[in-house]
C-alpha positions in Angstrom: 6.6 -187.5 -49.4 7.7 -184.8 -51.9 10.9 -185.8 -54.6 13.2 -183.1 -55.1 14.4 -183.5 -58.4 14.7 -181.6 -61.5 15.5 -182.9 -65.0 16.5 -182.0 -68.6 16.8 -184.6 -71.4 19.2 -184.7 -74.4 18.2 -187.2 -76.7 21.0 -190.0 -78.2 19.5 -190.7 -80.9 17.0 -188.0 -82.6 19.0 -185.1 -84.1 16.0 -182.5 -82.6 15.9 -178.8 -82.0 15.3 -177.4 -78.8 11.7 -177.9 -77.3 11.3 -177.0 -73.6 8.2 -178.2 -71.7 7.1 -178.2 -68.6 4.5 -180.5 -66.5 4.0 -181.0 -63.4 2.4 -183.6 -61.2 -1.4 -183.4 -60.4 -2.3 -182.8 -57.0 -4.2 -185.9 -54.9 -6.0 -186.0 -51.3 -3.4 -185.6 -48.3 -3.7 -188.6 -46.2 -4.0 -188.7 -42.5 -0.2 -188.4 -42.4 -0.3 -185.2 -44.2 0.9 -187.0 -46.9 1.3 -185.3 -50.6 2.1 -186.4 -53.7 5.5 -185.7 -55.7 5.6 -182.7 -57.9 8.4 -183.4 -60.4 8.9 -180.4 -63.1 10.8 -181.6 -65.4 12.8 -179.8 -68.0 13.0 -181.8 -71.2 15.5 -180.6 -73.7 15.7 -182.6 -76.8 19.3 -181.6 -78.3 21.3 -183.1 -80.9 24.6 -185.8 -79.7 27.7 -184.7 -80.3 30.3 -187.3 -82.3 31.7 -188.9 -79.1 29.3 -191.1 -76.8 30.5 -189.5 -73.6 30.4 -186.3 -74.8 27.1 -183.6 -75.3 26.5 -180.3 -76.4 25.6 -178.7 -72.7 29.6 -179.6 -72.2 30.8 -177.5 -74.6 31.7 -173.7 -74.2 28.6 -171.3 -75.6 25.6 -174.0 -75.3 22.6 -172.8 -73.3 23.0 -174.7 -70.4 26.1 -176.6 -68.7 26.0 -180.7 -67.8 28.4 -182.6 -66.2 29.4 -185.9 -66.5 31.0 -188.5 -64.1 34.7 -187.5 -64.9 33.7 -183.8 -64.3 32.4 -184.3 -60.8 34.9 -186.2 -59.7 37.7 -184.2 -60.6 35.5 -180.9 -59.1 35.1 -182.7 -55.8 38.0 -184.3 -55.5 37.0 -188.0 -55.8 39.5 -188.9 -58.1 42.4 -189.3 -56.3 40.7 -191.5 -53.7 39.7 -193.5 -56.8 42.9 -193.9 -57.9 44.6 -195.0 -54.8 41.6 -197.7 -54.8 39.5 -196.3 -52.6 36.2 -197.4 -53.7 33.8 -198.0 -51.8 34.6 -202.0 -52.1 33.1 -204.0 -49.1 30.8 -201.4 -48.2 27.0 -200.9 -48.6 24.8 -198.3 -49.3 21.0 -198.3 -48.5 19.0 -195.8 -51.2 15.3 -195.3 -50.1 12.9 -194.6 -52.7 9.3 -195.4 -53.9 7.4 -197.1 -56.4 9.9 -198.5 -58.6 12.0 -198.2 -61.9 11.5 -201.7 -64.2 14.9 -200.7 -66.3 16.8 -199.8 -63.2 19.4 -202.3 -64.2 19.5 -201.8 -67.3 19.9 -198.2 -67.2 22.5 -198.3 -65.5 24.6 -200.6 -67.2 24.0 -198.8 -70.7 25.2 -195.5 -67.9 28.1 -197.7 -67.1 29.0 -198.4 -70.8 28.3 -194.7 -71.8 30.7 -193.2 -69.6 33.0 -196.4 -69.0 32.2 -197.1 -65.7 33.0 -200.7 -64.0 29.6 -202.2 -63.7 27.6 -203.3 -60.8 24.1 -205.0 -59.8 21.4 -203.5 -58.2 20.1 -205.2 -55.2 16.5 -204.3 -55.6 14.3 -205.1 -51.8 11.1 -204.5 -51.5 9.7 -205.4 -48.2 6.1 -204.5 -48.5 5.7 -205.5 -52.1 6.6 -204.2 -55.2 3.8 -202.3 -56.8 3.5 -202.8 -60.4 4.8 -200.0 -62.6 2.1 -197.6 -64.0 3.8 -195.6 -66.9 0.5 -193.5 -67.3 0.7 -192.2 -63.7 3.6 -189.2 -63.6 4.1 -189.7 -59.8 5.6 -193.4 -60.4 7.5 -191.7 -63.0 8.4 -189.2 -61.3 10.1 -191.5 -58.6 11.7 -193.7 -61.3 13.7 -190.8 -62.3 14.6 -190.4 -58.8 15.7 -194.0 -58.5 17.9 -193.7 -61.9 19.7 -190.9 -60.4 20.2 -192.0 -57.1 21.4 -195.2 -58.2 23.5 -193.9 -60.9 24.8 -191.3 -59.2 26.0 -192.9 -56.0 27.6 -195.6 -58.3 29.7 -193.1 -59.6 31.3 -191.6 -56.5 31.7 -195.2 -54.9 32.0 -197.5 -58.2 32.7 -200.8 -55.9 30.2 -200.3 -53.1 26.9 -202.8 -53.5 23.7 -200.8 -53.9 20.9 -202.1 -52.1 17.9 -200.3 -53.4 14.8 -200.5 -51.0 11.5 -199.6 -52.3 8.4 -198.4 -50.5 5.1 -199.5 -51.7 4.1 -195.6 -52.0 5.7 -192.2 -51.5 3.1 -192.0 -48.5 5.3 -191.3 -45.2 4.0 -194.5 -43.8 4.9 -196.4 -46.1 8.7 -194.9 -46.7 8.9 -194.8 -42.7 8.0 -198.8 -43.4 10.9 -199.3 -45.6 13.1 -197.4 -43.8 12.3 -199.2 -40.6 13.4 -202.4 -42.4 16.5 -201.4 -43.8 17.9 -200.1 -40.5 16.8 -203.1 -38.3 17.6 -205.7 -41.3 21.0 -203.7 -41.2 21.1 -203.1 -44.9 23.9 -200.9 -45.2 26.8 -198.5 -43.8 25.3 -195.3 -45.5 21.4 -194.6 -46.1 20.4 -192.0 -48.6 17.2 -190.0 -48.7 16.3 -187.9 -51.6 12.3 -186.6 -50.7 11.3 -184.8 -48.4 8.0 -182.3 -46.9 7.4 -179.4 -44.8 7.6 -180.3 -41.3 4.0 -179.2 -40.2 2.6 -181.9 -43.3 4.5 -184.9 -41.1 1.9 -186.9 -38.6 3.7 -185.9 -35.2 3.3 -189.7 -34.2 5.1 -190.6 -37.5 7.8 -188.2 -36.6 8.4 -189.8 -33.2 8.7 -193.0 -34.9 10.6 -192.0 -37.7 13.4 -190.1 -34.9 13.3 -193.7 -33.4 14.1 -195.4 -36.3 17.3 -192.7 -36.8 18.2 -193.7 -33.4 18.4 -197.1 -34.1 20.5 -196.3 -37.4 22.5 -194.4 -35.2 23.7 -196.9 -32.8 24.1 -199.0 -35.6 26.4 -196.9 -36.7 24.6 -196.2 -39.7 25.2 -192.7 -41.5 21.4 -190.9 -42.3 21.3 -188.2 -45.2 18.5 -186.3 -46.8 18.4 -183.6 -49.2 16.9 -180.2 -47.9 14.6 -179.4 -50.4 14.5 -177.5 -53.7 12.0 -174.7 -53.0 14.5 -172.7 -51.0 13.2 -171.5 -47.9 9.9 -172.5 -48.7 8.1 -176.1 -48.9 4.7 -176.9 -50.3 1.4 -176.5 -48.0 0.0 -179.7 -46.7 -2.4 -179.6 -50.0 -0.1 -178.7 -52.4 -1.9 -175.1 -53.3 0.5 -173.0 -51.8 4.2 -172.9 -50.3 4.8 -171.9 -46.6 8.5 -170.9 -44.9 9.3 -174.3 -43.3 12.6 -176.6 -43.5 12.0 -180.1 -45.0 11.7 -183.1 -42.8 13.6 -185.6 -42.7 16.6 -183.5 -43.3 15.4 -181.3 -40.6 15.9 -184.4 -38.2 19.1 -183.5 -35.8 20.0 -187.4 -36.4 20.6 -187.0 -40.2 22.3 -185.2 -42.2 20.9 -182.7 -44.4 22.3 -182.2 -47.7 22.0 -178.6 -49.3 22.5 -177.4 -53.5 24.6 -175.3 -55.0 25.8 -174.2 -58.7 28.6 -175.8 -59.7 31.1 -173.9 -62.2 33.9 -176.4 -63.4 35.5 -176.5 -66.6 33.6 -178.5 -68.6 36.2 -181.2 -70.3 38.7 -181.7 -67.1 36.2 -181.0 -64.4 39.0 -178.2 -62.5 36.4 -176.4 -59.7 36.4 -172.8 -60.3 33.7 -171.4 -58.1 30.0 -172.2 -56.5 27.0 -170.0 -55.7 24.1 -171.1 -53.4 22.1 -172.6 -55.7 18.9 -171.2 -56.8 17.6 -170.7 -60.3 13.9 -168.7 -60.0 13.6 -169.1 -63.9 12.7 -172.8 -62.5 10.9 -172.0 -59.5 13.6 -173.8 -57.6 16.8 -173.0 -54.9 18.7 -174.8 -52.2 15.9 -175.9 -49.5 17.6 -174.6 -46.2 16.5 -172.8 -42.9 15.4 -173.7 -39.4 13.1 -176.4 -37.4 10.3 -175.5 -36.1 9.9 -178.7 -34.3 13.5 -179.8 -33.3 15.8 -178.1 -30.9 18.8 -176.7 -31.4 21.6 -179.7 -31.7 24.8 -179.7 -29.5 26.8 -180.1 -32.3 25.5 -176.8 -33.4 26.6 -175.1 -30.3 28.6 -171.9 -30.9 27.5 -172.5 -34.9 24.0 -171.6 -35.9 22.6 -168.6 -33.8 18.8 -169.3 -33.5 17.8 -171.8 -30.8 15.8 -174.2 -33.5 18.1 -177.1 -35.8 19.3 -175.7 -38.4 19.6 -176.9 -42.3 21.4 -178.1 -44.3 24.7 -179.4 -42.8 26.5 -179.7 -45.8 26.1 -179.3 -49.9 26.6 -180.6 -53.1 26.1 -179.2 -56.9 22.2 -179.3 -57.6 22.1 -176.6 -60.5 19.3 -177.3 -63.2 21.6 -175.5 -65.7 24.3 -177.2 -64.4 23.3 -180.7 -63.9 24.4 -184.0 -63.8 24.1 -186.8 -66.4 21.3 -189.5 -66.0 20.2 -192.7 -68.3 16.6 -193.4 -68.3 15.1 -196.4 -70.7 11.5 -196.9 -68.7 8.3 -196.5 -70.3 6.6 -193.4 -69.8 9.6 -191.3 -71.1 11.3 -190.9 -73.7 14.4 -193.3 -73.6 17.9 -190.8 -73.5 20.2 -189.1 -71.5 18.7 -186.5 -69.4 20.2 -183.6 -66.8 19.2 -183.8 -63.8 18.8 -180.9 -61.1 17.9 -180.5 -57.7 19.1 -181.6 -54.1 18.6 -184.8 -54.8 21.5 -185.3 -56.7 23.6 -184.6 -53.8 22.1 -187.0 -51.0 22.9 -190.1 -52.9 26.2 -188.7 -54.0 27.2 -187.7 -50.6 26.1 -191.7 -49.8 28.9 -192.6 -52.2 31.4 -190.1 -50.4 30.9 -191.9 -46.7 31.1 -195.6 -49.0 34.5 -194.2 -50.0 35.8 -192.8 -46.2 34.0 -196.1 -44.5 36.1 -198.3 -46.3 39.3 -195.8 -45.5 38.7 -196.3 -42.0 37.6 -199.7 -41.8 34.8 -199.1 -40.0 31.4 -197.0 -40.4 31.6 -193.6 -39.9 27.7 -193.6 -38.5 26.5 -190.3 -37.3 28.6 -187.7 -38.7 27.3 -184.5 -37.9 29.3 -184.0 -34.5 32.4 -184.5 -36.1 31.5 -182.3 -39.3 31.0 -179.6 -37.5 34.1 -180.0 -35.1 35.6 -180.0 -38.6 34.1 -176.4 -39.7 35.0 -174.7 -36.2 38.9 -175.9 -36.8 40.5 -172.8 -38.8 42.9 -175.2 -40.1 40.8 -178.0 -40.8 37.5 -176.2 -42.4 39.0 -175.0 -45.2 41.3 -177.9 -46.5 38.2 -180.3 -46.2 35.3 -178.0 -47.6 34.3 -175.1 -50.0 32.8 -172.6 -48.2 30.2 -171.0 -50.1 30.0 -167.3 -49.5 27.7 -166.1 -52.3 23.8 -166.8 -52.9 20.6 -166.9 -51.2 17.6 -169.1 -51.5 14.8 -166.5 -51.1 11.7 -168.6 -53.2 8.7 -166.4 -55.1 5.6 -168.0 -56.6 2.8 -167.3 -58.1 -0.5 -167.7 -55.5 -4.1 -168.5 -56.8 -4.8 -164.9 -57.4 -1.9 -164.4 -59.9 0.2 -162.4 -57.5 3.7 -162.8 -57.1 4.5 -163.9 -53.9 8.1 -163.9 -52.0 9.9 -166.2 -49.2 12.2 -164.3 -47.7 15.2 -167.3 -47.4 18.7 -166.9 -46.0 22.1 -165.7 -47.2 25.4 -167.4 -47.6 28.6 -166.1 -45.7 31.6 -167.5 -43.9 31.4 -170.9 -42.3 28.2 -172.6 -41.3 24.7 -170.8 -43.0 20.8 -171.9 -44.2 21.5 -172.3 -47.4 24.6 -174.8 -47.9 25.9 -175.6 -44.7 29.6 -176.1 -44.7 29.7 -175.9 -48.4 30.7 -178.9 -50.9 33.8 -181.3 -49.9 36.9 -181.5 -50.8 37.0 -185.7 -50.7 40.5 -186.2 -50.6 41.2 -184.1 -47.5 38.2 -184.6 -46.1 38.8 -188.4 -46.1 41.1 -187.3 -43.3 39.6 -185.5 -41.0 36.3 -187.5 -41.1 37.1 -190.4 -39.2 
């Protein structure tokens, strides 16, 4: 399974100048389940601390790049007041599925927690195939325990009393995250279940796909509510092999059971938070946009009925900020990396976060939401109801170019955002507070 994720680090301590660099994940043998490796590309930005703890230079007017913190996004989202009125997330559960592991994951996140005065929390940490032991010289188990630092972090902070149980496959290998996943549904785990990886859907072993949709089924009836983020190579998504990139939607976002969480670019004033606009996200100085399109293996939905035009599932549902140069806040201490405060990019910053968001309208209903998508979309074909619960993101694309074997620039044609439902974001971003009542 590919990560989406996209980083930048701004050190505490070391008063540095700005280096950028670049490096990327080596590419290994697929397995029989078309499996490939992570490709993380992170941006590292070394950058000198302002005076206050909670505050950097990439939040202040004029800096190179924008960051936000935990009081930014709540305010831009409109988690806040749902916080406020203690609506928390308490008594609820939410299941993060990642790989490998993170041996600071605790510990990052309370020194997080301190940073940006956050009530703390422990990290239920299941592994039901094993733990494998953490290999600081190999990038792809780094590369996931970024992942886990943001996802954990990050849903923390939208649903600051909801437990955490973070379940850990033995590999990124499909089989081995379809394992994991398996347990954590039938072992009931949680009320929400986050997924922040994801590959093209020709890469995915049709049997694994069919057991996998089973799985989703289960969490369904459960009542369990399945996200995934849709990708970060815009329309495209990586050949089998890794050489090249092909126009495909990213399973399992792509599944009609989950629901698939797009990117945008957040702009929000960078001390109170206030939203001012968003963009479909997609930043080609990075090589990176919202994933987003159509199945080429799943059917049309009937909750997409008189929504999405072509006869194939369409992705993403819904959205969430995922900008690179405007990124969210992250603490990593593991070794392998440099210990700091890093921004972090990509769509998967919004799957976990949008975890935290059904923690927070679970414990508003007193039950579990479960599958969602039905009633999401009854929500974006009410003209009264649409645009009091969501921003609808009219601007952007997520057309992807690379660079081939043969040094030629090549281009995915992606999809446009307009009114209502489109490829690229979905609905748009929420608007927590009203949406808390409409999603019931």
């Amino acid at each position: 399974m590919k990560k989406h994720i996209y980083l930048r680090l701004i050190s505490l301590i070391a008063m540095l100048s700005v280096a950028l660099t670049v490096v990327s994940t080596p590419a290994q043998a697929a397995t029989p389940y078309k499996s490939h490796p992570i490709r993380v590309e992170p941006i590292i930005v070394k950058a000198q601390a302002s005076g206050s703890q909670s505050q950097f230079p990439c939040q202040t007017p004029g800096y190179a790049y924008r960051c936000y913190a935990p009081k930014q996004i709540r305010a831009a989202y409109s988690i806040q007041p749902l916080l406020d009125k203690g609506i928390t997330g308490k008594g609820r559960k939410i299941i993060i599925v990642d790989a490998y592991q993170s041996p600071t994951v605790q510990q990052d996140l309370d020194f997080f927690d301190n940073l940006f005065g956050l009530k703390s929390t422990k990290i239920n940490v299941i592994a039901p195939d094993g733990l494998t032991p953490f290999d600081s010289t190999d990038l792809n188990q780094v590369g996931w325990a970024e992942e886990i630092s943001l996802d954990v972090q990050w849903a923390h902070v939208v649903a600051p009393d909801a437990t955490i149980n973070l379940v850990l496959a033995k590999s990124n290998q499909d089989a081995d995250i379809l394992s994991v996943t398996q347990y954590a549904v039938e072992h009931n785990l949680g009320d929400v279940l986050s997924q922040s990886f994801g590959e093209a859907e020709s890469c995915v072993d049709p049997k694994l796909l069919v057991a996998e949709h089973e799985v989703f089924e289960q969490a369904a009836q459960k009542h369990i509510t399945v996200l995934a983020s849709s990708g970060d190579q815009g329309a495209a998504q990586a050949t089998c092999d890794g050489s090249s990139y092909i126009l495909s939607a990213s399973s399992p976002a792509s599944d009609p059971l989950v629901t698939g969480v797009g990117g945008t670019q957040l702009n929000a004033d960078l001390n109170t938070g206030k939203y001012i606009s968003e963009v479909a996200w997609n930043e080609p100085a990075y090589g990176a946009g919202t994933g987003g399109g159509y199945s080429t293996i799943y059917k049309r939905p009937f909750y997409q009925n008189g929504v999405v035009k072509k006869a194939w599932r369409g992705v993403p549902d819904v959205s969430y900020n995922a900008g690179i140069d405007d990124g969210v806040l992250v603490h990593l201490g593991f070794p392998g990396i440099a210990t700091g405060t890093y921004d972090f990019g990509g769509t998967s910053a919004g799957s976990p976060q949008w975890a935290g968001i059904v923690a927070l309208l679970d414990q508003h209903a007193n039950h579990r939401l479960g599958f969602i998508n039905p009633t999401l979309y009854a929500i974006g074909k009410s003209w009264a109801k649409y645009p009091a619960a969501f921003h609808d993101i009219e601007k952007g694309n997520n057309t992807f170019a690379f660079t081939d074997a043969n040094n030629t620039t090549v281009t995915i044609p992606g999809y446009t955002a307009g009114d209502g439902w489109d490829a690229t974001t979905g609905w748009g971003s929420p608007i927590v507070s009203h949406l808390i009542w409409y999603l019931w």
